[in-house]
TIRO-2110 file (N, C-alpha, C; in Angstrom, 1 decimal):
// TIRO-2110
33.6, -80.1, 20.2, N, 1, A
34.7, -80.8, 19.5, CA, 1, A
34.1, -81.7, 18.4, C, 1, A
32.9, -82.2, 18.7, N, 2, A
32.6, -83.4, 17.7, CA, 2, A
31.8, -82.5, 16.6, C, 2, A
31.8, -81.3, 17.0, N, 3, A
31.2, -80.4, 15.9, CA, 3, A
32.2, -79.7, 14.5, C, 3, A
33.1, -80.0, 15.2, N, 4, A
34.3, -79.2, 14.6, CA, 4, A
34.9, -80.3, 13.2, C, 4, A
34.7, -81.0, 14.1, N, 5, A
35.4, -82.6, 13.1, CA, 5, A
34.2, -82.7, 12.1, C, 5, A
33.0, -82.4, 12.4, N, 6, A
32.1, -82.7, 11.5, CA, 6, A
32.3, -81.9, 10.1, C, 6, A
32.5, -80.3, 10.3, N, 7, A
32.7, -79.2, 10.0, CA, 7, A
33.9, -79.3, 9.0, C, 7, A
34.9, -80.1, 9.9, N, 8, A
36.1, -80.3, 8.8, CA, 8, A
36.0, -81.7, 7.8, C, 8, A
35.6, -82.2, 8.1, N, 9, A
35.1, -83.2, 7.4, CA, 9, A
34.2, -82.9, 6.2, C, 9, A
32.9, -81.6, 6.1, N, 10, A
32.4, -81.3, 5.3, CA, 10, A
33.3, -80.6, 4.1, C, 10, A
34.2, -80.0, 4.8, N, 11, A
35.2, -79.1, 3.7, CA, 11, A
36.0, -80.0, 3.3, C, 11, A
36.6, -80.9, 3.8, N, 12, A
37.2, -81.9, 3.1, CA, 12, A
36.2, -82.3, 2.3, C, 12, A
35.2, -82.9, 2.1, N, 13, A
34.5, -83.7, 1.5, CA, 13, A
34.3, -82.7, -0.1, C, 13, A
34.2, -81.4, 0.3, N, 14, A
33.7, -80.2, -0.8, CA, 14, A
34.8, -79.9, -1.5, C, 14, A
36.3, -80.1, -0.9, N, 15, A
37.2, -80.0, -1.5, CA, 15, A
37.6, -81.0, -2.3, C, 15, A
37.8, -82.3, -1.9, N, 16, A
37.9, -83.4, -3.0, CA, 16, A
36.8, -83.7, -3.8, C, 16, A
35.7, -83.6, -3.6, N, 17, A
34.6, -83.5, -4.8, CA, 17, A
34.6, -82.7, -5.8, C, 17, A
35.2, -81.3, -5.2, N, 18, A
35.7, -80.2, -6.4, CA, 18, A
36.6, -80.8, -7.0, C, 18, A
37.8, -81.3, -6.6, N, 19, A
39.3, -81.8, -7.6, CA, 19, A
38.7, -83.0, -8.2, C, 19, A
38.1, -83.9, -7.6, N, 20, A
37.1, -85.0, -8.3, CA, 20, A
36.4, -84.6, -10.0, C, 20, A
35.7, -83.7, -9.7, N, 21, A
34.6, -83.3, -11.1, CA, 21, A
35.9, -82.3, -12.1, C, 21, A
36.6, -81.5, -11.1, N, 22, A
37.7, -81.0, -12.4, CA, 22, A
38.5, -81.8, -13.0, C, 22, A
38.5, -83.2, -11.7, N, 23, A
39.8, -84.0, -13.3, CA, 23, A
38.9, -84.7, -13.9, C, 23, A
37.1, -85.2, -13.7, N, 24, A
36.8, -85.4, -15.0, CA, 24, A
36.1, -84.6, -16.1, C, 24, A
36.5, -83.6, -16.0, N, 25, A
35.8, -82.6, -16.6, CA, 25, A
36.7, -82.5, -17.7, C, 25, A
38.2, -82.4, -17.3, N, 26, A
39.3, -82.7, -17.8, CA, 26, A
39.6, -83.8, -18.7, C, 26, A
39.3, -85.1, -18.2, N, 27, A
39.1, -85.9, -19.2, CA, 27, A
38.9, -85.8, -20.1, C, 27, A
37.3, -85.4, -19.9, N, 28, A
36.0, -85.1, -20.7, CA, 28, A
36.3, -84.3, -22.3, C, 28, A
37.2, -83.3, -21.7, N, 29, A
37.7, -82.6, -22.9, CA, 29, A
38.7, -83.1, -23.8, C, 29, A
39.5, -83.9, -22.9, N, 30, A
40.8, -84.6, -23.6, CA, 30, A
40.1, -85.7, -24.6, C, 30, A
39.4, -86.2, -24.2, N, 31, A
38.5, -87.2, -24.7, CA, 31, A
37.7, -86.7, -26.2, C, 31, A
37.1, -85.5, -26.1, N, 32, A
36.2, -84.8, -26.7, CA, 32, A
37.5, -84.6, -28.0, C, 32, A
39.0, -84.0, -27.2, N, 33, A
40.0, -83.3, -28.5, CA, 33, A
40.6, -84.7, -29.5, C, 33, A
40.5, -85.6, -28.3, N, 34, A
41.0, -86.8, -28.9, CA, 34, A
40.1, -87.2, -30.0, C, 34, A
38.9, -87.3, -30.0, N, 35, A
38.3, -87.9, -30.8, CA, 35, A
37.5, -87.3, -32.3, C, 35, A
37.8, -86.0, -31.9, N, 36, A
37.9, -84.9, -33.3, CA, 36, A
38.9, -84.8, -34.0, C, 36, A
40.2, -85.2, -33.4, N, 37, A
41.5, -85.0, -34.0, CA, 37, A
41.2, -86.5, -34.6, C, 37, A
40.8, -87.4, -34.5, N, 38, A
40.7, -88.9, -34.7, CA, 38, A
39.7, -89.1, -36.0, C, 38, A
39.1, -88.6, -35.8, N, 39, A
38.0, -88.3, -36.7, CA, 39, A
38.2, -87.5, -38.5, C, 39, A
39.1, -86.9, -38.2, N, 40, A
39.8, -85.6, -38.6, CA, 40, A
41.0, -86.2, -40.0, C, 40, A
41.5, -87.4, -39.2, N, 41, A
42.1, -88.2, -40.1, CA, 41, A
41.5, -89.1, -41.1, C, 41, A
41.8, -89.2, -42.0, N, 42, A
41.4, -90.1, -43.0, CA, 42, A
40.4, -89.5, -44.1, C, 42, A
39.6, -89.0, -43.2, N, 43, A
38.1, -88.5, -43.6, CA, 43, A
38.2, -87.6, -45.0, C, 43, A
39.3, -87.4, -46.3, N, 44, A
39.5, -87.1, -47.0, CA, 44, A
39.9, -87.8, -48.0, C, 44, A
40.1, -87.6, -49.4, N, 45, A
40.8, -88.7, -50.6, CA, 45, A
41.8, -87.5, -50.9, C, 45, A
42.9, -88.4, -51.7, N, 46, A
43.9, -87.2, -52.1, CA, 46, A
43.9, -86.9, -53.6, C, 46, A
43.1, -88.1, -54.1, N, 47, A
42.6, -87.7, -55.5, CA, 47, A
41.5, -86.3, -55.8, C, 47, A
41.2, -85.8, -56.6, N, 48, A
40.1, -85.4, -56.9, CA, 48, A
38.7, -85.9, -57.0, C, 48, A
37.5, -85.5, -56.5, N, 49, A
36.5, -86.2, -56.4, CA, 49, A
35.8, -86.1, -58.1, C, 49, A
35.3, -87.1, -58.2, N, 50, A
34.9, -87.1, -59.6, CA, 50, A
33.2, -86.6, -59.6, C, 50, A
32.7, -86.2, -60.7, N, 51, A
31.1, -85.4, -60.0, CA, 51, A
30.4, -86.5, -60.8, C, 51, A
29.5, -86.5, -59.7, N, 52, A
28.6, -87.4, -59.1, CA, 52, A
27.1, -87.4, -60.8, C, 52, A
26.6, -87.7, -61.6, N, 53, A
25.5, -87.8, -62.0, CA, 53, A
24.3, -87.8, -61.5, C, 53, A
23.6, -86.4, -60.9, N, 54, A
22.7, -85.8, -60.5, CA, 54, A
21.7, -86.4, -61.7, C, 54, A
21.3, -85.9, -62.4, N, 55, A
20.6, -86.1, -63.4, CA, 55, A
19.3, -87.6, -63.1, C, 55, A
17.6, -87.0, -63.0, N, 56, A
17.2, -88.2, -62.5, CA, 56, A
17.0, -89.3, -63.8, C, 56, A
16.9, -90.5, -63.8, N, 57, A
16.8, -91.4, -64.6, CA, 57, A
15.7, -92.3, -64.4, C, 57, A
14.5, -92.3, -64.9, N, 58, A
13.5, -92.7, -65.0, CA, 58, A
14.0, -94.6, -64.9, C, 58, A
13.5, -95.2, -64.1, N, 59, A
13.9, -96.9, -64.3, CA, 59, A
13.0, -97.5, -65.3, C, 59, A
13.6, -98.8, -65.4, N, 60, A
13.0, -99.4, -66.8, CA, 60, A
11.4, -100.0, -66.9, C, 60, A
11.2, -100.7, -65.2, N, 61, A
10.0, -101.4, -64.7, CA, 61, A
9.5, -101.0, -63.7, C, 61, A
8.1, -100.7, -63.4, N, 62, A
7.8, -100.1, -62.3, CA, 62, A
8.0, -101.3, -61.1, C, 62, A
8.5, -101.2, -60.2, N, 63, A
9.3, -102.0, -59.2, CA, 63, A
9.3, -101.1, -57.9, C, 63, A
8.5, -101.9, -57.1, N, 64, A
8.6, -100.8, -55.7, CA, 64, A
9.6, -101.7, -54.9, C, 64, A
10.8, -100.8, -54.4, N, 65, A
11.2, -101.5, -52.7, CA, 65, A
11.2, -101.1, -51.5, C, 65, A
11.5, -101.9, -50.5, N, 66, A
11.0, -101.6, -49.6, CA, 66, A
12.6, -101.9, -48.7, C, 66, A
12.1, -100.7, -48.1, N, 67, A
13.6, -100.4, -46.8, CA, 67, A
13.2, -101.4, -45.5, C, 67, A
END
């Protein structure tokens, strides 16, 4: 008898462990969609970008800095 209880007890335990890691697995993703869709916003201008001056330009004094 006390072997049986043990036995069901273990499947229980493997069963809500399983529903356990699928709802946060679930999260995990909702979390993941949420925060690309979030990300996703704004991250654009609606003007045109204006181009940038590549071109290198020698400076006036030699001046080192430091980061």
């Amino acid at each position: 008898c006390s072997l049986q209880y043990t036995v069901l007890l273990s499947v229980a335990a493997v069963i809500v462990g399983g529903v356990v890691g699928a709802l946060f697995a679930a999260f995990l993703v909702m979390l993941l969609i949420y925060r690309m869709k979030k990300k996703d916003e704004g991250s654009y201008t609606l003007e045109e970008p204006k181009q940038a001056n590549v071109t290198y330009q020698k400076p006036d004094k030699q001046e080192e800095f430091y980061a």
